[in-house]
N, C-alpha and C positions, 0 to 999 in steps of 0.2 A: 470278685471274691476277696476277703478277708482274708491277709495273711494270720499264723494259727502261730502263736509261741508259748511258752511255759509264762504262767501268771506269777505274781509274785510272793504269793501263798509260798510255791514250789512244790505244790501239790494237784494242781490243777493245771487247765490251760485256758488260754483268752485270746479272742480277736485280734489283732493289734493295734487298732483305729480305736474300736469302740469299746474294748474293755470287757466288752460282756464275754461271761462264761463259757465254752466250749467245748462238750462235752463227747467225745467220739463213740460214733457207734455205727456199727456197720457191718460190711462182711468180707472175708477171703473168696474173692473172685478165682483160686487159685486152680481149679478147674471146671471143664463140665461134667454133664450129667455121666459119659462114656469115658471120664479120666483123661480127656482130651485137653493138652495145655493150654494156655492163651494164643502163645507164639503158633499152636498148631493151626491156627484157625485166621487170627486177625487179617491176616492177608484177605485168604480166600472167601470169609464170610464175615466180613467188618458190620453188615447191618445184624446181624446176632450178635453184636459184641454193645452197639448203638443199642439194641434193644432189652441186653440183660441189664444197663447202665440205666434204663428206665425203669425197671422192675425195680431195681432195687432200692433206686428216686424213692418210688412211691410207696414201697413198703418201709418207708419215712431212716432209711441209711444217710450217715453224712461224711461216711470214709469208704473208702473200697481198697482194700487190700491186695496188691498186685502179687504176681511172682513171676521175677525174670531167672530165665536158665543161661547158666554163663556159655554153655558152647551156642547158643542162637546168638548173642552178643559179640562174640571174640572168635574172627578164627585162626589168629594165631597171635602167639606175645607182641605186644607192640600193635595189632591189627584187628581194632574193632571191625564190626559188620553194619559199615552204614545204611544199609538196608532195612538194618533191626533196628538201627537207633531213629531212622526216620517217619519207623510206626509208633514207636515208641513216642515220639512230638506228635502225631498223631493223634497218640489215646489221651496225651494231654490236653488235648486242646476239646477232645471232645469230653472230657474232666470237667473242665471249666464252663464248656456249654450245659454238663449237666450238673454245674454248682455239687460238685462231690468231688473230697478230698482224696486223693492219694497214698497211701501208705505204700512205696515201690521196694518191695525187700527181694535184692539181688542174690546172685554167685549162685541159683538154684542147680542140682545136680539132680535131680526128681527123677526122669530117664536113666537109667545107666547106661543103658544103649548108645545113649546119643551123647556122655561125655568122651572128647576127641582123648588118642591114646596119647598127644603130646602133653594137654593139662595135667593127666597121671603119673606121666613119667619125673616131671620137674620137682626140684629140690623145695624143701619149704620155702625158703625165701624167695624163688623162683615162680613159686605158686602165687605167694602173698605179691608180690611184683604185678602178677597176670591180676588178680583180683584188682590192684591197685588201678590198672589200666581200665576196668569193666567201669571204674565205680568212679572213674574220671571222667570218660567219657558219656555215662549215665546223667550226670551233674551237669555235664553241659550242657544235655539238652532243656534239662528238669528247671536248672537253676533260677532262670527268672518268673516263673510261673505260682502264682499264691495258692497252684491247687493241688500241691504240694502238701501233703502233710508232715511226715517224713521219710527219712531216707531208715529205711532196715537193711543190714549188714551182710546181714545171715539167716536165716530160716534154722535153727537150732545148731547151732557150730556147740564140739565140743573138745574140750584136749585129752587125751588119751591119759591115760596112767601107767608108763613103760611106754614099751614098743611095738607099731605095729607094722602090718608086711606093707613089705614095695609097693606103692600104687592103690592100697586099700584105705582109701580117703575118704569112703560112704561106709554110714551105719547100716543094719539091717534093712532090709524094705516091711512096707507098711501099706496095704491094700496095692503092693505093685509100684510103690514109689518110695524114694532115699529121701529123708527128710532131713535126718540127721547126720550132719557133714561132720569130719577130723579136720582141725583148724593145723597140727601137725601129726607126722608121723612115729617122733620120736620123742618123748618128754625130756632126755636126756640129766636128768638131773635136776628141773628147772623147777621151780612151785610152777604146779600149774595155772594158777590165778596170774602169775606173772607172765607165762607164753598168751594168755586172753586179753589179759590189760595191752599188751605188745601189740599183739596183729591188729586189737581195736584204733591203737596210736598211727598207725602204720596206714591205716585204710581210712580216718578220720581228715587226716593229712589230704590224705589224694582228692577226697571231697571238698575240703574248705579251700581247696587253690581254686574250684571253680564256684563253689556255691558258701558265702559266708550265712545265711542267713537261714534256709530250713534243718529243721531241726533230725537229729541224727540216735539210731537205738540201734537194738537188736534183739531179736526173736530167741527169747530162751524156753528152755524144757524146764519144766516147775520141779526137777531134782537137782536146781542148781545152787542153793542154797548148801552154807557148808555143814553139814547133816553126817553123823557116822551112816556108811554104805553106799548106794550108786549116787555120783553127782559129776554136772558136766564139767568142771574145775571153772565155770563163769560163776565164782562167787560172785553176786552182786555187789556187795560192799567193796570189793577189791577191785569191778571193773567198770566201775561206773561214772569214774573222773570225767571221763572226756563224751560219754553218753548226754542227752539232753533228758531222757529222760528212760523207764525201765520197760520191758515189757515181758511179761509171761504167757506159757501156756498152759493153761489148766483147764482139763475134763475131771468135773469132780464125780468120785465113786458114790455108787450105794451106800446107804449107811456111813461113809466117809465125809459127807459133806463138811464139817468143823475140821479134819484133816486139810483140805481144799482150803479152806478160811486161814489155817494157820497158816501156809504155805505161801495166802497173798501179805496176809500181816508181816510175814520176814521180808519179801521182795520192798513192801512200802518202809521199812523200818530203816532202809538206806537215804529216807529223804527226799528221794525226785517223785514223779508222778509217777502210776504206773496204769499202764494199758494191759487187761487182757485180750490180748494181743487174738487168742485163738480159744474157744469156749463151746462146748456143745453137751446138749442133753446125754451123750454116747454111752455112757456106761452108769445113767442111774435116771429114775424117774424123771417126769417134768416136774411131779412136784418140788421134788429134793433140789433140781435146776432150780427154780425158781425161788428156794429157800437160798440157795448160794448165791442167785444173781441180786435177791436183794440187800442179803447180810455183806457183799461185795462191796457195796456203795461206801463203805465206810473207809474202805482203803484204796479201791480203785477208780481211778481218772475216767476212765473208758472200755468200752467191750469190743470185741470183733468177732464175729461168729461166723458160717459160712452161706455161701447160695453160689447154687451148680446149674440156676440157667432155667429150673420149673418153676412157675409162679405157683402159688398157693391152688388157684383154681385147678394146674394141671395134675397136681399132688392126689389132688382130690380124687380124682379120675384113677388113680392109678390103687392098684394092690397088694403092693411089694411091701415089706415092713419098713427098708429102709426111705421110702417115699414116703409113708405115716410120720417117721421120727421127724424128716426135714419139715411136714406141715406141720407138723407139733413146733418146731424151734420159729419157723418164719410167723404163725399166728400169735405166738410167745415175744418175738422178736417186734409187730406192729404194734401191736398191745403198748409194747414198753416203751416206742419211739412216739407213740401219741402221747404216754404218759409226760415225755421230757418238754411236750410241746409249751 
């Protein structure tokens, strides 16, 4: 496989050998059909894991978006879980058999259940420490392998504004899962762009002692632009020094789709590529999707969408509305990837 770096556009990406264009598109493998995580299953049922990495081949993906949970990785400061990290070379290897790229974005906290009370108890720099360990030990396995896309940080990290309580480090839940992590507890006076640029320097660090060479982002919420009202304090332009490149998430509304547009135009207006990292028809037609996925191309590198394990034909079979919407996105999704061909 082809190592994948930033082109020298700075707007795109390339091959590294051959130059040619490279264009990411794909999905968040980031659960199944039952909300069940990867980690829940890899062990016990690896040829379903073999088989949705086929599915997703052929319904023509060339990045697959992981999501590791930091207590299956760590369990305790200082003490990876070699067990975890040796599925984890595992699913690389079986990456590379099915020539599809990786996007591995860590520190996931998705379960509340199942984050240890020791992670919540620790001091910010204490946490950022433990992270430092997940995302060191992550790189060692990852680091020499071209199927590698890259490394994400965070699944939507954001700095608080003031203070919040002891040990309250997950945002609301969202269909049963914490998506949205607090990178700290306290702002204590600080610009918040400044505590985001920090912990980025801080965990950038940890990665490039074991891996110089794949490329390194993070997963933001498309209210992170500096906007009067809610925003995650990850301005882009202030956190993006040490990023290789941007990525967003956007579900564009009804009738809001040119809101959606404006929203990628400020993320690209920093420079580097940007990846919609997370994208789905969810809250407006497919036409109006497909008005935003193509007016998108003008500012964005690459798409990542999702898939939870049912192939198109089983979609079909079923009657649930939300089985309709995923046929609607993976038929939407073929369509486009024959287009790039």
């Amino acid at each position: 496989m082809p190592w994948i770096r930033v082109a020298k556009d700075g707007r795109t990406f390339v091959e590294e050998n051959t130059f040619r264009r490279f264009t990411p598109l794909g999905f968040n493998y980031d659960h199944d059909e039952k909300g069940a995580l990867i980690e829940d299953y890899w062990e016990t049922d690896w040829p379903r894991v073999e088989e949705d990495f086929k599915e997703m081949k052929d319904l023509g993906a060339n990045v697959v978006r992981i999501h590791l949970q930091f207590a299956k990785f760590m369990d305790a400061p200082e003490r990876p879980n070699e067990k975890a990290l040796k599925q984890l070379g595992k699913l690389v290897k079986l990456a590379e058999k099915a020539r599809l790229y990786l996007n591995v974005t860590g520190l996931g906290c998705y379960h509340k259940k199942d984050v240890p009370a020791w992670y919540d108890r620790l001091s910010e720099q204490d946490r950022w420490d433990c992270q430092v360990d997940f995302w060191g030990s992550v790189a060692d396995v990852c680091g020499t392998s071209p199927a590698i896309f890259c490394y994400d940080l965070m699944n939507e990290p954001v700095v608080p504004g003031g203070k919040r309580k002891a040990g309250d480090w997950l945002g609301p839940p969202f269909g049963g899962k914490h998506f949205v992590q607090f990178i700290t507890l306290d702002q204590d006076k600080r610009p918040r762009p400044e505590i985001a640029q920090k912990w980025i320097t801080h965990l950038v660090r940890a990665i490039r002692a074991w891996d110089l060479r794949h490329m390194i982002t993070v997963g933001l919420v498309d209210w992170s632009l500096d906007r009067p009202g809610l925003t995650s304090g990850f301005v882009p332009d202030k956190i993006a020094g040490d990023l290789d490149f941007l990525c967003v998430h956007i579900y564009p509304k009804a009738k809001k789709v040119d809101e959606a547009l404006a929203t990628l135009k400020g993320f690209a207006a920093v420079g580097k590529p940007v990846v919609i990292e997370e994208t789905f028809p969810l809250r407006c037609s497919m036409d109006e999707f497909g008005r935003f996925f193509e007016q998108s191309e003008k500012h964005a590198a690459g798409w990542i969408g999702f898939y939870w394990g049912k192939t198109p034909a089983e979609l079909r079979r079923s009657t649930t509305i939300g089985d309709a919407m995923m046929l609607q996105w993976l038929e939407f999704f073929a369509k486009r990837s024959r287009k790039g061909d």
